[in-house]
C-alpha positions in Angstrom: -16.3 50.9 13.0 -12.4 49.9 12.8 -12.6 49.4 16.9 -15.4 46.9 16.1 -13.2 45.2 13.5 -10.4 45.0 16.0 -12.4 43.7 18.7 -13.2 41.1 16.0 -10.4 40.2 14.6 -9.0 40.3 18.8 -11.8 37.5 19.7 -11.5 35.4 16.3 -7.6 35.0 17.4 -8.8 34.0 20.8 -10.6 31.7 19.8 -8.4 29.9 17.5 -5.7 30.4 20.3 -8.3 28.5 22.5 -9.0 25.6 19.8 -5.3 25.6 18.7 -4.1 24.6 22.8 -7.2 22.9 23.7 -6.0 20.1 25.9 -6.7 16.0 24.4 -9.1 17.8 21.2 -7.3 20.8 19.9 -5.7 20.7 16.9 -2.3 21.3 19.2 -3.1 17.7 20.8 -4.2 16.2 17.4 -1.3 16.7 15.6 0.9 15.5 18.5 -1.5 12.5 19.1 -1.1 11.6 15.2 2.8 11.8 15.4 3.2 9.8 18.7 0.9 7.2 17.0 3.0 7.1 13.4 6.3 6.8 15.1 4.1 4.1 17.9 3.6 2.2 14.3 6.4 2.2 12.7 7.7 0.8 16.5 5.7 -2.3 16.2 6.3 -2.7 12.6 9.7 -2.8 13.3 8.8 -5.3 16.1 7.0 -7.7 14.0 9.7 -7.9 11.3 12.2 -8.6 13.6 10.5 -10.9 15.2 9.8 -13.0 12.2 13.3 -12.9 11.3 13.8 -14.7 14.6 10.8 -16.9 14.0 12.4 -17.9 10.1 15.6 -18.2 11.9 17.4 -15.6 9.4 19.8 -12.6 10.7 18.3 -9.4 11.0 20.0 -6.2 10.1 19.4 -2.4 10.3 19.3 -2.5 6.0 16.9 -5.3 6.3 14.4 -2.9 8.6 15.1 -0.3 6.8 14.1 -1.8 3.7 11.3 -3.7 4.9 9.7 -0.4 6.7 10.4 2.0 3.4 12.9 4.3 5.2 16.8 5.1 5.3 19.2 3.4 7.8 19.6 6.4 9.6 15.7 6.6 10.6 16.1 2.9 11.1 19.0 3.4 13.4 17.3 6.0 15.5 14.3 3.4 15.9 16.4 0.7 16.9 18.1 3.0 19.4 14.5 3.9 20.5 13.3 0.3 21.1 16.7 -0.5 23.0 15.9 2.2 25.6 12.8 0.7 25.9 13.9 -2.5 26.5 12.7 -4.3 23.3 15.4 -4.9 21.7 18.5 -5.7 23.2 21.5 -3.5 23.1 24.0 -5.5 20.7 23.0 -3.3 17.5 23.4 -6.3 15.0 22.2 -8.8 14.5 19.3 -7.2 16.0 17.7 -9.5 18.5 14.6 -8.6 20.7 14.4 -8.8 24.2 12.1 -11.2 26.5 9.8 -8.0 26.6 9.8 -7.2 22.9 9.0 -10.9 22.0 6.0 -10.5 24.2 5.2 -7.1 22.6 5.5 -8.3 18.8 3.3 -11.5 19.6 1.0 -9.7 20.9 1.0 -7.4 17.7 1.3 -10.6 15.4 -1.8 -11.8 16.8 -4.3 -9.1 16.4 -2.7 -8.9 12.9 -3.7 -12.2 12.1 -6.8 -12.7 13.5 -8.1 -9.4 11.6 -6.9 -11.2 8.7 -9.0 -14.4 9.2 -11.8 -12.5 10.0 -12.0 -10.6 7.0 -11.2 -13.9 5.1 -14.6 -15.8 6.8 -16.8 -13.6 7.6 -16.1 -10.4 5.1 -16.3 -10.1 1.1 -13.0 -8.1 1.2 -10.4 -9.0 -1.4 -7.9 -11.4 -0.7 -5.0 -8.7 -1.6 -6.7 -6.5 0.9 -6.5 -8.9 3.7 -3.2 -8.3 4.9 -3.6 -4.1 4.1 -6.6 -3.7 6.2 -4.8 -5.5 9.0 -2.0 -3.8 8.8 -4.2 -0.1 9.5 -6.1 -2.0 12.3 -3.6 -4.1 14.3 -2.1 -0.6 16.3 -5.6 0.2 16.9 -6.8 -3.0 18.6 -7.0 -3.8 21.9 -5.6 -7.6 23.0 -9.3 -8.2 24.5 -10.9 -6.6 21.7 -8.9 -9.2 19.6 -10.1 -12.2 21.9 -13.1 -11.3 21.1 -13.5 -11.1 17.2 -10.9 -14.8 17.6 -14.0 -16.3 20.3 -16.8 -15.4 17.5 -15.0 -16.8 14.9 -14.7 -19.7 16.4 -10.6 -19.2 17.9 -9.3 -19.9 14.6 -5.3 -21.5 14.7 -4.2 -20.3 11.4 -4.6 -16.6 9.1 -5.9 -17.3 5.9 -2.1 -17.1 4.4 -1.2 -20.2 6.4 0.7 -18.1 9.3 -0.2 -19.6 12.9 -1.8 -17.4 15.1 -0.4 -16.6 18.9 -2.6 -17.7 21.7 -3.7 -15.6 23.7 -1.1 -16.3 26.0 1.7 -15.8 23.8 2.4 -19.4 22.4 3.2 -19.7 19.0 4.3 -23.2 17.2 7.8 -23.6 15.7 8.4 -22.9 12.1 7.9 -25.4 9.8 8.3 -26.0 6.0 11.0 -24.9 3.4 10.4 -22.8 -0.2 9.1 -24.4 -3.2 12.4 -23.6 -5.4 14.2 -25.9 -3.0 12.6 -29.0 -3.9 13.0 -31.3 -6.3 11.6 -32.2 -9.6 8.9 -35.3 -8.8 8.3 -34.0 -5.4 5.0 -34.2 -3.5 4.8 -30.9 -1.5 1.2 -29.5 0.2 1.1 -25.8 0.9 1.1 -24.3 4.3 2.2 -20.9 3.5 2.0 -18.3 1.1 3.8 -14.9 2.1 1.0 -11.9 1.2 4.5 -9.4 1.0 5.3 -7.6 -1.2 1.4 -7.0 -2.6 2.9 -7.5 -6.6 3.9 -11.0 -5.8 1.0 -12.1 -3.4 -1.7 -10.7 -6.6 0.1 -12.8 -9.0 0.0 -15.7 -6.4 -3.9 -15.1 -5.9 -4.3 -14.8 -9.6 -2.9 -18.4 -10.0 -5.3 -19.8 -7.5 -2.5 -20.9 -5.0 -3.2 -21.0 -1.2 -2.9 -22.9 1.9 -3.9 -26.3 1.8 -3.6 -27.1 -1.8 -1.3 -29.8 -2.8 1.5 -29.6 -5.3 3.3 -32.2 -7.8 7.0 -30.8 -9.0 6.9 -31.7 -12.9 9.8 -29.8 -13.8 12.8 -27.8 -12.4 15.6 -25.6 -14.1 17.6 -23.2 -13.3 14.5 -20.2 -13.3 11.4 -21.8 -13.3 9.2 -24.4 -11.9 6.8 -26.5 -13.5 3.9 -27.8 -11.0 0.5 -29.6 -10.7 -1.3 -28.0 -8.7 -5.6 -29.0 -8.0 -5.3 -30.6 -12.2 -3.7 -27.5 -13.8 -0.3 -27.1 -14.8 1.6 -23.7 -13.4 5.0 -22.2 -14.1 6.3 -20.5 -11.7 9.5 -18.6 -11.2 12.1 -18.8 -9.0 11.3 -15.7 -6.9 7.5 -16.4 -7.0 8.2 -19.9 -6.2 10.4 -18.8 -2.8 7.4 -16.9 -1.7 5.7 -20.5 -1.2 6.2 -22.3 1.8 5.4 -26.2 1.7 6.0 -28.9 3.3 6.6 -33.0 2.2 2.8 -34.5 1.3 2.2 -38.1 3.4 0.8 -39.1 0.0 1.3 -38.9 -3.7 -0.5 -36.0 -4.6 -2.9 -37.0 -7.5 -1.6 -36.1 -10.8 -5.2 -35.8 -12.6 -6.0 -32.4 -14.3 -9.3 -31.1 -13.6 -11.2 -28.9 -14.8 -12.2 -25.6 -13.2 -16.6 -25.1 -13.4 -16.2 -22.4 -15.7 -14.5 -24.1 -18.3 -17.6 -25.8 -19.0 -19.8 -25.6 -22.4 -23.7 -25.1 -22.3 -24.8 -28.8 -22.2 -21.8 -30.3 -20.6 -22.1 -32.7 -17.9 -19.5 -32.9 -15.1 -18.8 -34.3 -11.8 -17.7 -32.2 -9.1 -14.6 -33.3 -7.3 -14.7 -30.6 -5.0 -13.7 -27.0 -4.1 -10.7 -24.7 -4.2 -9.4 -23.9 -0.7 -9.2 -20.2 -2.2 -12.6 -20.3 -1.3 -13.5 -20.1 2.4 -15.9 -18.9 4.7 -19.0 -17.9 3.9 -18.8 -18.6 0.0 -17.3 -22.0 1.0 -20.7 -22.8 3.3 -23.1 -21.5 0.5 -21.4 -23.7 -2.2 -22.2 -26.4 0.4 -25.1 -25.6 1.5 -26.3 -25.5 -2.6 -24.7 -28.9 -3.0 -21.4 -28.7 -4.3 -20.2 -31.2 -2.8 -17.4 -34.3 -4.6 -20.0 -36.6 -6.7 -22.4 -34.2 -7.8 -23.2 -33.8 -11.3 -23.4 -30.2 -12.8 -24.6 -29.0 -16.3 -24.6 -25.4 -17.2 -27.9 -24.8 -18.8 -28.0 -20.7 -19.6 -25.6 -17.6 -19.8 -27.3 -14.4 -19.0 -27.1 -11.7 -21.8 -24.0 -10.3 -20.4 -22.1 -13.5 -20.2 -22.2 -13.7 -16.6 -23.0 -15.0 -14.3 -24.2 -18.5 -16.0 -27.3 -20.8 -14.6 -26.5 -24.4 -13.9 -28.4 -27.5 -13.4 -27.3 -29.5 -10.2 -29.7 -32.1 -8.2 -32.4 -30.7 -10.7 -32.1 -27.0 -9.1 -31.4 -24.1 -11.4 -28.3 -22.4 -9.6 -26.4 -19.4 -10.8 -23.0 -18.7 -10.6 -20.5 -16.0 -11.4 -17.7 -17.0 -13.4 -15.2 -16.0 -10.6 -17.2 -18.5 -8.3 -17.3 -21.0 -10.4 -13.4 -21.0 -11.1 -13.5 -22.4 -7.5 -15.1 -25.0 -8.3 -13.0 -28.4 -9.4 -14.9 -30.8 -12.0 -14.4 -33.9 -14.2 -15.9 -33.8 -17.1 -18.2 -36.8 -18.1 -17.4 -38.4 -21.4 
């Protein structure tokens, strides 16, 4: 009986011997597979950052990655050390400058990034804070033709859905352009072709105030630690640090300084005009709003609220519609007197 134990106990350690050294699927080979590809991330993360430094013009310095990455400056050292060997970035420590090689390697990084990002903005119903997460797991897992793809069915989009161009696919990227809101002045006509989605606390609040891409913005006021600004008919104050993580550029117009209503703000019975629709909403929301006829002119009357308040029923080219109060904050109206 204890020889038939042993023999056991002998064959079960075998066999986990066996699984444990497995080559490419034993859990030897997993756990190495799963370290090469954290330290392969943090590489390219590192990559991208400095990169963008480059792209904003702005020195880059081992604190700066390390900061930016969530470790010391001595794991941030060793990385840098790392990439030089590899021939990415060159071998002056700081500032730290990539090489020909690792501007070719971050672009093509930066692109995948991006495009996952517009994809999930069109064609997805993931959150907008989620956007830049999700691309973030995916970009290191992508291949460059993979990304063609997804950018080919989507219609080989130019821009992310935070206003960032996106590389072509061979590599071509245009130059930086715009300055921060908190360095314009008050009475300034600015239109928004960036908003930065880092760190995650500022991009919600951002989201939250309905400010993206494409909008246009009126400077009311200006002191010391806020701004005050018109932005699609409502009034916003931002601060200083919120407003730096804004990047506009000078409108070719005075931007309209009429205040509009949002869709939801509307009482059962009101009548409005629609003057048309948020740019936070895009892709397939945006078509369907469209497609149901909200479109600047139209006239729009809520008509019902649904026992739990939402979403509410409207009356638009004598069609009962119904939409959900975060929808219809998209929506821009003037109310008819």
């Amino acid at each position: 009986m204890v020889e038939i134990k042993l023999l056991l106990l002998i064959l079960l350690l075998l066999i986990f011997i066996i699984w444990f050294l497995w080559p490419e699927s034993g859990l030897y080979a997993i756990i190495k597979k799963s370290k090469l590809n954290k330290e392969r991330i943090l590489l390219e993360d590192a990559l991208k950052y400095i990169f963008d430094c480059e792209y904003k013009d702005i020195a880059c310095y081992i604190d700066n990655i390390a900061k930016n990455l969530d470790i010391n400056e001595g794991t941030a050292r060793d990385l840098l050390v790392k990439l030089v060997k590899m021939n990415l970035v060159k071998g002056s420590i700081e500032p730290v400058e990539l090489t020909t090689q690792g501007k070719e390697y971050a672009v093509r990084i930066i692109r995948i990034h991006r495009i996952w990002e517009r994809y999930l903005a069109d064609e997805t119903g993931v959150n907008e804070v989620e956007w830049h997460r999700e691309a973030d797991k995916i970009e290191h897992f992508i291949s460059p033709d993979k990304a063609n793809v997804i950018a080919s069915r989507i219609g080989n989009p130019v821009y992310d859905p935070h206003g960032d161009p996106i590389p072509t696919e061979k590599g071509e990227i245009p130059v930086y352009k715009g300055k921060p809101l908190c360095e314009f002045e008050e009475g300034d006509n600015l239109v928004v072709t960036h908003v930065e989605d880092e760190p995650n606390i500022i991009y919600t609040q951002l989201v939250a105030m309905g400010i993206f891409p494409g909008m246009e913005i009126y400077i009311m006021e200006k002191d010391d630690a806020t701004i005050r600004i018109l932005v699609e008919g409502n009034e916003q104050i931002l601060t200083n640090l919120i407003a730096g993580s804004i990047t506009v550029i000078p409108a070719k117009k005075e931007v309209k300084q009429d205040r509009y209503d949002r869709l939801s703000d509307l009482k059962i019975g009101e009548t409005a005009e629609i003057i048309g629709i948020s740019p936070a909403s895009r892709g397939l929301e945006r078509r369907r709003f469209m497609d149901l006829g909200i479109v600047p002119g139209t006239k729009i009357t809520p008509l019902l609220v649904s026992p739990g308040g939402d979403p509410i029923a409207y009356d638009i080219l004598d069609t009962e519609i119904a939409f959900r109060r975060n929808q219809a904050e998209k929506i821009l109206v003037k109310r008819i007197a």
